[in-house]
C-alpha positions as CSV (number, residue, x, y, z in Angstrom):
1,X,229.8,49.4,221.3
2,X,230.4,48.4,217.9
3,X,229.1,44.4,218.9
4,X,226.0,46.1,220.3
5,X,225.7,48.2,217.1
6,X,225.3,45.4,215.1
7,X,221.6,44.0,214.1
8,X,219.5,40.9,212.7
9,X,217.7,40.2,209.7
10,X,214.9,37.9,209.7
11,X,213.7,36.6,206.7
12,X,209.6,35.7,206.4
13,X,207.1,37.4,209.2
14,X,205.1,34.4,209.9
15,X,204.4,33.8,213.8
16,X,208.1,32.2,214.2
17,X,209.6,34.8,212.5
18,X,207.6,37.6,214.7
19,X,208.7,36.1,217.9
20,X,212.3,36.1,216.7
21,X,212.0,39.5,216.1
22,X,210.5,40.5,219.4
23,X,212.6,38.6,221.5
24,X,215.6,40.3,219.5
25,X,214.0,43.8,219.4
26,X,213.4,43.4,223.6
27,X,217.0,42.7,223.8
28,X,217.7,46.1,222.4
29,X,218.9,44.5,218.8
30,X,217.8,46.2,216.0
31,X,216.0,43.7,213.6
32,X,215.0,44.1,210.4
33,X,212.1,41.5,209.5
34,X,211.7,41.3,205.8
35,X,208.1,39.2,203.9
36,X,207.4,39.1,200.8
37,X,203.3,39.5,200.9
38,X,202.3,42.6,201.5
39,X,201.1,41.9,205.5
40,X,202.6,39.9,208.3
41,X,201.5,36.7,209.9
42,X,201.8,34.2,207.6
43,X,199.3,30.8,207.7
44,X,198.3,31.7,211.3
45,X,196.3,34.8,210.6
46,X,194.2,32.5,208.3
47,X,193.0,29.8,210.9
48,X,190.1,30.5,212.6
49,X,191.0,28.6,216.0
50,X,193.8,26.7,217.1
51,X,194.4,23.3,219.2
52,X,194.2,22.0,221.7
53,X,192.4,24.9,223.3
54,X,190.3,25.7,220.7
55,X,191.3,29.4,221.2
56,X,190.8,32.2,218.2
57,X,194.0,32.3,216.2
58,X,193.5,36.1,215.5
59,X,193.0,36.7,219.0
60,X,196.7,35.3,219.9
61,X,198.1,36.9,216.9
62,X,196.8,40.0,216.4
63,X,198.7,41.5,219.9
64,X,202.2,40.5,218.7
65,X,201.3,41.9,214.8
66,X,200.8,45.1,216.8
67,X,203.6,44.9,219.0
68,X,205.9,44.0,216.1
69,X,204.7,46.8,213.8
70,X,205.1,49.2,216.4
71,X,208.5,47.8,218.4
72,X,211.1,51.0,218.0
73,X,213.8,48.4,217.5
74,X,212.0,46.6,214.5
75,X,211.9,47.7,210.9
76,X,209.6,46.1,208.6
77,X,209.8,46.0,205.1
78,X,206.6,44.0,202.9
79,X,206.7,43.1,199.5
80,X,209.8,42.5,200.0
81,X,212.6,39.4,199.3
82,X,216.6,38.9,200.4
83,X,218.1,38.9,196.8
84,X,222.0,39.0,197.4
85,X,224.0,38.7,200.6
86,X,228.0,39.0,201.1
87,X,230.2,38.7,204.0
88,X,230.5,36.2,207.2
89,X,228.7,35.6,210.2
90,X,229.0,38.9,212.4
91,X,228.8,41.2,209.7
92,X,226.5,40.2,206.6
93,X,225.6,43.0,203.8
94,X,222.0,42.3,202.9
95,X,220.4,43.5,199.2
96,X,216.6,43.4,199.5
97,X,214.0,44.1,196.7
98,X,211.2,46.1,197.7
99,X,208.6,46.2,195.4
100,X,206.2,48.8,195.0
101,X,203.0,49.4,196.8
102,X,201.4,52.2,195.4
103,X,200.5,53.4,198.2
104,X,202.6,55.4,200.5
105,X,202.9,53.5,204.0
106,X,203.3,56.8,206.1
107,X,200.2,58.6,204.9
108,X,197.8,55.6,204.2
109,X,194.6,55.9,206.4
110,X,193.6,52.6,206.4
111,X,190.0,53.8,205.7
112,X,189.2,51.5,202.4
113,X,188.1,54.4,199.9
114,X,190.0,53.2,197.6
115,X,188.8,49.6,197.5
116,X,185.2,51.2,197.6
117,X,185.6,53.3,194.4
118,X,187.8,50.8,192.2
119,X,185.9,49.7,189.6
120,X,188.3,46.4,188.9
121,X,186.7,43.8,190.7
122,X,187.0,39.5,190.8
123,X,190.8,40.0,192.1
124,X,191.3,36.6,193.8
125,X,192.1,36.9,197.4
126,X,194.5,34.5,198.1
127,X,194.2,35.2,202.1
128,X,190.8,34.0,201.9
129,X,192.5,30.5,200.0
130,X,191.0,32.5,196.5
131,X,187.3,31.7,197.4
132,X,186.2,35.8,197.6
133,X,187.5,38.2,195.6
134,X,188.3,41.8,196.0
135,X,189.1,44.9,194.5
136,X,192.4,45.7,192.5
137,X,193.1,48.2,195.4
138,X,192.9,46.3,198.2
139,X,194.0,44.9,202.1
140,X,194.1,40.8,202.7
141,X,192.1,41.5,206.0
142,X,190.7,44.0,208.4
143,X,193.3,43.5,211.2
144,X,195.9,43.3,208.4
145,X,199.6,44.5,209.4
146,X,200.7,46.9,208.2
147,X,197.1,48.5,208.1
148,X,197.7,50.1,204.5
149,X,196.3,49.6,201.4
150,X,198.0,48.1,198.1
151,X,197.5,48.3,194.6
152,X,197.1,45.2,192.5
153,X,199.9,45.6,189.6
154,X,198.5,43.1,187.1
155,X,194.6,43.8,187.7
156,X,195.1,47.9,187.9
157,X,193.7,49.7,184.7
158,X,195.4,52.9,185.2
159,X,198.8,51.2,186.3
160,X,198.1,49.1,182.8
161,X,196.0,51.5,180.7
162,X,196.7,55.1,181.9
163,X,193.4,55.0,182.4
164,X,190.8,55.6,185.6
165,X,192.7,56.5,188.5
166,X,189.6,56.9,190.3
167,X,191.9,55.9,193.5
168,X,193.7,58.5,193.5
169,X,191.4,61.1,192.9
170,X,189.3,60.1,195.4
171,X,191.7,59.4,198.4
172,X,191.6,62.4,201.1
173,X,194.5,61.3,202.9
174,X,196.5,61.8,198.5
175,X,198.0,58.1,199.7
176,X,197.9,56.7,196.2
177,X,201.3,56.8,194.1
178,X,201.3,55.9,191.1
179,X,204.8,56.5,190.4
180,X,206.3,54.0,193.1
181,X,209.2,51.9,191.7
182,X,210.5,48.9,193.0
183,X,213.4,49.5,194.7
184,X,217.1,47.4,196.1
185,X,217.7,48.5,199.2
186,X,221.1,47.8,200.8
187,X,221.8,47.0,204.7
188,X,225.0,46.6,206.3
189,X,226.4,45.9,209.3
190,X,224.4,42.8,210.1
191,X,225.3,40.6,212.5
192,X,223.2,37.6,211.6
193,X,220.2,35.9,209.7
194,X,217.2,34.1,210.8
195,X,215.6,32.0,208.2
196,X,211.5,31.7,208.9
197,X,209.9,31.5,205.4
198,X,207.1,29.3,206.5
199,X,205.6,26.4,204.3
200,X,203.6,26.2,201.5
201,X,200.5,23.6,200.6
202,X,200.8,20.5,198.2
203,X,197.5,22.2,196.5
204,X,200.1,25.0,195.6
205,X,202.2,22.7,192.6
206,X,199.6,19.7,192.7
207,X,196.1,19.2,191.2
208,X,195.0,16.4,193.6
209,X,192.9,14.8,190.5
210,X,192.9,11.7,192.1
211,X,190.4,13.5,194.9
212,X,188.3,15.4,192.7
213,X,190.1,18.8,194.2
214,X,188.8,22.0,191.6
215,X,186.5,19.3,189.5
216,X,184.3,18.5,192.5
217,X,182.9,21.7,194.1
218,X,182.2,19.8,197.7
219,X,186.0,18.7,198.1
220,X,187.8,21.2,199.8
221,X,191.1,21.5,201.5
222,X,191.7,22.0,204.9
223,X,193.1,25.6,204.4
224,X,190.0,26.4,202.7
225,X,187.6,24.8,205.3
226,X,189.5,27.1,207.9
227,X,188.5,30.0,205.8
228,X,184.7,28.7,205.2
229,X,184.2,28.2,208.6
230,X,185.8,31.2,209.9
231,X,183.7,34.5,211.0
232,X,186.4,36.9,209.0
233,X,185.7,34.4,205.9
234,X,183.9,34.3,202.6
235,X,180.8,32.9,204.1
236,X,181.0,34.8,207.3
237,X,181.5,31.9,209.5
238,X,177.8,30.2,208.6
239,X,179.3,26.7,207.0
240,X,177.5,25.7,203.5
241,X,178.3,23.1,200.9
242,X,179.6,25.2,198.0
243,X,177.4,23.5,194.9
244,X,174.4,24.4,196.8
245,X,174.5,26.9,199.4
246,X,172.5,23.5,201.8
247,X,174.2,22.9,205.2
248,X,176.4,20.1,205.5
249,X,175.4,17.2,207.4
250,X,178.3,14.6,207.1
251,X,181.8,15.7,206.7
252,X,184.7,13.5,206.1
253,X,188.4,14.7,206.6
254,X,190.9,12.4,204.5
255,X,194.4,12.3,206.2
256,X,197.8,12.3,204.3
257,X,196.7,13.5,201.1
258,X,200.4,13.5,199.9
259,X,202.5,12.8,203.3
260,X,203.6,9.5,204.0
261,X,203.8,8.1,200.3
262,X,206.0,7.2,198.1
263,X,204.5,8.7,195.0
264,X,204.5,12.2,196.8
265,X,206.0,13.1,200.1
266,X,207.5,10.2,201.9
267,X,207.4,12.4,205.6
268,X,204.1,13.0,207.8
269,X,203.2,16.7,208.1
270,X,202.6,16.4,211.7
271,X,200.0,18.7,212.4
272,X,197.4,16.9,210.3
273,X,195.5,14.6,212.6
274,X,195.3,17.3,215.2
275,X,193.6,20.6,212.5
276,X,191.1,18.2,211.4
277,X,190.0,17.1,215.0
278,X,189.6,20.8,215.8
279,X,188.2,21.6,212.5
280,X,185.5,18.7,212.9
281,X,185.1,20.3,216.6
282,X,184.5,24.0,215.4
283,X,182.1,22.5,212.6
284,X,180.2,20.6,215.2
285,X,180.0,23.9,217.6
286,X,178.3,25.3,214.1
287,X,175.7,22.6,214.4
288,X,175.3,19.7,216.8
289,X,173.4,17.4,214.4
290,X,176.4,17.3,212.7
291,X,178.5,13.9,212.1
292,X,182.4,13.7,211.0
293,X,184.5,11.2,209.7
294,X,188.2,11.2,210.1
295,X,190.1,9.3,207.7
296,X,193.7,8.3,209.2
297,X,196.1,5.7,208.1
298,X,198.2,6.5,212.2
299,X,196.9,8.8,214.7
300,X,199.7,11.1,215.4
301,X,199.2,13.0,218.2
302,X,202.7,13.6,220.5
303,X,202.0,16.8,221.8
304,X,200.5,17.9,226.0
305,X,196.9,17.2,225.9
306,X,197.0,15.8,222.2
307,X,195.7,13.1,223.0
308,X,192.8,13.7,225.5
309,X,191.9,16.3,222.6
310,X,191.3,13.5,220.1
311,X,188.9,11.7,223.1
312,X,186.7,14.9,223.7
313,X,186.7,14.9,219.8
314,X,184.9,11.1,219.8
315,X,183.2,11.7,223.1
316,X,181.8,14.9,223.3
317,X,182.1,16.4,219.0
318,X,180.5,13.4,217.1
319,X,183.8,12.5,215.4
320,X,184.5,8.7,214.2
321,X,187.5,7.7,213.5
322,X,188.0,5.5,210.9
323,X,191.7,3.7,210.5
324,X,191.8,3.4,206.9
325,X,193.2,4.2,203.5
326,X,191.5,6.2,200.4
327,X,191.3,5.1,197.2
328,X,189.6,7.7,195.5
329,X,186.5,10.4,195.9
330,X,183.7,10.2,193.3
331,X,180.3,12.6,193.6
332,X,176.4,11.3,192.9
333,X,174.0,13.1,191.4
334,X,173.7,15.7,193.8
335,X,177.3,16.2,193.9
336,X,178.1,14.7,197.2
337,X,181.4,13.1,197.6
338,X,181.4,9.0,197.5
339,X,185.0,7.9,199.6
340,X,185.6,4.7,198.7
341,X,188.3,3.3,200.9
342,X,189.8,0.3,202.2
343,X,188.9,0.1,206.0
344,X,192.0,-1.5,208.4
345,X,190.2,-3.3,210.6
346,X,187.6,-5.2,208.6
347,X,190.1,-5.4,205.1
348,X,187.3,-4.5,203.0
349,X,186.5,-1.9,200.6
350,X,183.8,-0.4,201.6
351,X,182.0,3.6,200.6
352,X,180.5,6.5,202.6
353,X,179.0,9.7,201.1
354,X,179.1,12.7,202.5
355,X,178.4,16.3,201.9
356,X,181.6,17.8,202.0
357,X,185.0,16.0,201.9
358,X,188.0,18.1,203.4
359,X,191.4,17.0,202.4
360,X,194.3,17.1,204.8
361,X,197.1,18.4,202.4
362,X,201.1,17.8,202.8
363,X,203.1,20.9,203.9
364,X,205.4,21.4,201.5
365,X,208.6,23.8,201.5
366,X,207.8,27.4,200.9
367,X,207.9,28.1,197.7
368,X,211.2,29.7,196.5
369,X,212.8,28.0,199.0
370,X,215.6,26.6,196.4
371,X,216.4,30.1,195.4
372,X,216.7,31.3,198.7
373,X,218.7,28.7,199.9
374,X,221.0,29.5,197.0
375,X,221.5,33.3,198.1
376,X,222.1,32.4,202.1
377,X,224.5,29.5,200.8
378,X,223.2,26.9,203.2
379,X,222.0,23.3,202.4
380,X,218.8,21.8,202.1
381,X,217.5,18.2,203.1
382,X,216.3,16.0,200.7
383,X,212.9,16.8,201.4
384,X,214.0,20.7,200.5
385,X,213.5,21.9,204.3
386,X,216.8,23.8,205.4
387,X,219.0,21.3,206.9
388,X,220.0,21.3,210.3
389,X,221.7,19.1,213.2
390,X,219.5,17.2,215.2
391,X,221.4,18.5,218.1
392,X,221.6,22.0,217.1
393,X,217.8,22.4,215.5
394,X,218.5,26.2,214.7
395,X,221.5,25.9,213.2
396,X,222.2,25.6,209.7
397,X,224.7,24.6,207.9
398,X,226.0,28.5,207.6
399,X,227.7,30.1,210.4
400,X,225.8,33.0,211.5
401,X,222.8,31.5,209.6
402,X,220.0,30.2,211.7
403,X,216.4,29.0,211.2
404,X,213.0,27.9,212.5
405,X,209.5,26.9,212.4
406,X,208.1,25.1,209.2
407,X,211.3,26.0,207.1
408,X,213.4,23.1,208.7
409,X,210.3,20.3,208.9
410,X,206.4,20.6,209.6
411,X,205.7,21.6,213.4
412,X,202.8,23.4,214.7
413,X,202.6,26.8,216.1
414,X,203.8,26.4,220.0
415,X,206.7,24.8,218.7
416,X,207.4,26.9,215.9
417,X,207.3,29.8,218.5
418,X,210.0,27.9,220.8
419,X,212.2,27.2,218.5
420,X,211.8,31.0,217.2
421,X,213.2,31.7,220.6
422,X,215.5,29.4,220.4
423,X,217.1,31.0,217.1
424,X,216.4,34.7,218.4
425,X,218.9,33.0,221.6
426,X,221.4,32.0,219.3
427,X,221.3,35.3,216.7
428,X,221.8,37.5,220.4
429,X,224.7,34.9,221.4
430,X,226.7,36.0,217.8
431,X,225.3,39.5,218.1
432,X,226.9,40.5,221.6
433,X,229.6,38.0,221.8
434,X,227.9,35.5,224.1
C-alpha cells in the first residue's frame, strides 16, 4: 500500500509531458504535472498541421488536453515552476511556486467578459509568436487548457494603479481576484520526477541580423509562418506578406539558421527539413500558383514515410529544392527579400527574390533549463539538453530522475510521445517496485 501511495511529478505539460502523465494517471498513479504558462500544450498547440500526414495539430491535441485536465488521477498546477526538491528517488519532497492568476480556477466561466471590457489593450500574445495582441485579461487560445482566464500582472491598471477594475465588476460568475498571492506549495511523498520542459527557439536570445529577422518585415520564422498560416491565427489562416497585406507568390525556407555551425549551434535540430516541406505544402494548398524554395545544406529526413513526403512535396506542392548555403538576405525596393547564396552544385553565387523568406530556426534548450537542472541535481550536455545514456535515453544522471522529448536533444512529436512512454514506464517501474 504505501509503494502504491506514492505519486509522480512531471515537470513541463508539453505533448511529452501530457502522455507521461496519462500513461501514469491510467496506471492508477497520482501525477502531478506542473507548467509554468498559464495553459498546457506547449509548441504543439501552435502548429497548424503536422507531418507526414498533414493532419491538424489541434485536432490530435486537443482530446488528450481534455483528457488530462479532467483525468481524476492528475493534478494540474499552471503558472507554476519546481523551485526546491529534497530527498532520494522513491520519496522526493517537491516546493513549487504558484503564481497568481487572478482569477479563481474553480469559478471561471470561460465566457471572455473580462477580455471584452478591459480597456488595456496591445498586450503581446506570445501564443500567437507576438504578431496579435490581446487584452490585459486574457486566454492564449479558444481551446486553451485550463479554459480560464488570466490577468496580465505588468499590463493590468488596477493591479498597478488601484485603478479601473472594470473586470471585476463586470464578471457574473465574481471570478476576478484581485487579492491572489503567489504562493509555495509543498508535496511530499513522491516517488519520482519526469523532466519534459520542451525547447525553446534560437529567435528567443538571438537577433538573426545577419537575415534581416525584426528589420525586414517579409522575413519571418518558421514558428511564426505556422501562426500566419494557421486558421486560429492572426490573419485567420488567409496567408499575406506582412509590409503589404499582397499575397505571396514565391516563398523561400532557409535551413539551419543556427544548427550545424560553428559560430552558433554545432548539432542539427532534426525536425527542420521536414516543417518547412509541410509548411511549403500547406502554403501551396492556400494557393496553387504558388512556388517554394527550400534552402538545405543536407536533407535530413530518417523517419517512416519521410522521405516519400519530401517527393510529393517536389512532385505534387511546387517545392524546389535547392542544395545550397546562405550568405545573407537583403530586400528591394518593395521590400521583398534578395537570398544571395552559394548554390552546391553549380559553386556559384547566385540570388533569388522572393516575397517572403521563412527562416528554419535552431531549437535551443528551454529557457531556464540551467536553473532547473540545478534544483533536480542532474547534469547537462554540452549543448545544455539534460544528459542521458545512449542506452538508457530516459534516464538521467539522477536516480529516480527521468526525462523526455526536446529536453534531452531535438526530436519531433511521435517520438517525443514514445519516449514520454518510455519515461512514464520507467517512473511506474520505481513507483510500484517493478
Amino acid at each position: 500500500m504505501e509503494k502504491n501511495s506514492k505519486s509522480a511529478l512531471i515537470i513541463g505539460a508539453g505533448i511529452a509531458g501530457i502522455q507521461a502523465a496519462i500513461d501514469l494517471g491510467d496506471m492508477g498513479i497520482k501525477v502531478y504535472l506542473v507548467e509554468k504558462q498559464p495553459v498546457i500544450g506547449g509548441k504543439m498547440a501552435q502548429l497548424d498541421k503536422t507531418f507526414p500526414t498533414l493532419d491538424c495539430s489541434i485536432c490530435i491535441l486537443a482530446p488528450k488536453l481534455s483528457e488530462c485536465y479532467r483525468h481524476p488521477n492528475i493534478t494540474l498546477y499552471t503558472l507554476s515552476e519546481v523551485q526546491n526538491i529534497e530527498g532520494t528517488s522513491g520519496d522526493f519532497s517537491v516546493e513549487i511556486l504558484k503564481r497568481a492568476r487572478y482569477v479563481k480556477e474553480d469559478v471561471c466561466t470561460n465566457c471572455g467578459d473580462c477580455a471584452t471590457i478591459c480597456p488595456v489593450r496591445g498586450v503581446p500574445n506570445y501564443f500567437d509568436a507576438n504578431l496579435k495582441t490581446m487584452a490585459a485579461a486574457y486566454i492564449p487560445f479558444p481551446a486553451a487548457v485550463p479554459p480560464v482566464y488570466i490577468i496580465d500582472k505588468n499590463s493590468c491598471v488596477y493591479l498597478n494603479y488601484g485603478i479601473c477594475g472594470l473586470c471585476a465588476k463586470n464578471c457574473g460568475a465574481e471570478a476576478i481576484d484581485f487579492t491572489q498571492k503567489d504562493e509555495i506549495l509543498k508535496i511530499d511523498n513522491v516517488g519520482c520526477i519526469i523532466v519534459a520542459p520542451g525547447y525553446s527557439l534560437m529567435e528567443d536570445i538571438d537577433p538573426l541580423t545577419n537575415y534581416g529577422y525584426k528589420e525586414y518585415k517579409n522575413v519571418v520564422t518558421a514558428l511564426e509562418f505556422e501562426r500566419l498560416i494557421c486558421a486560429s491565427g492572426p490573419l485567420e489562416g488567409h496567408l499575406k506578406r506582412l509590409s503589404d497585406g499582397r499575397d505571396p507568390k514565391r516563398i523561400a525556407f532557409l535551413q539551419c539558421i543556427g544548427s550545424r555551425s560553428d559560430r552558433d549551434h554545432k548539432y542539427c535540430s532534426s525536425i527542420c527539413c521536414m516543417y518547412s516541406s509541410k509548411a511549403a505544402m500547406i502554403a501551396y494548398e492556400h494557393n496553387n500558383d504558388l512556388e517554394s524554395y527550400v534552402f538545405y545544406i543536407d536533407m535530413r529526413a530518417g523517419g517512416k514515410g519521410f522521405q516519400s513526403f519530401l517527393r510529393r512535396g517536389k512532385n505534387d506542392y511546387n517545392i524546389k529544392y535547392i542544395k545550397s548555403k546562405i550568405s545573407h538576405i537583403d530586400i528591394n525596393d518593395e521590400e521583398s527579400p534578395i537570398i544571395t547564396y552559394e548554390d552546391y552544385d553549380t559553386s556559384e553565387i547566385k540570388q533569388l527574390t522572393v516575397d517572403l523568406a521563412v527562416l528554419a530556426t535552431c531549437i535551443i534548450p528551454s529557457k531556464g533549463i540551467e536553473k532547473l537542472a540545478d534544483v533536480l541535481g542532474i547534469e547537462l550536455n554540452e549543448y545544455n539538453f539534460v544528459k542521458t545514456n545512449p542506452f538508457l535515453p530516459v534516464e538521467t544522471s539522477a536516480e529516480g530522475i527521468f526525462t523526455c522529448g526536446c529536453a534531452r536533444e531535438p526530436m519531433d512529436i511521435p517520438r517525443s510521445v514514445a519516449e514520454a512512454s518510455g519515461a512514464a514506464a520507467r517512473a511506474a517501474e520505481v513507483i510500484r517496485g517493478g
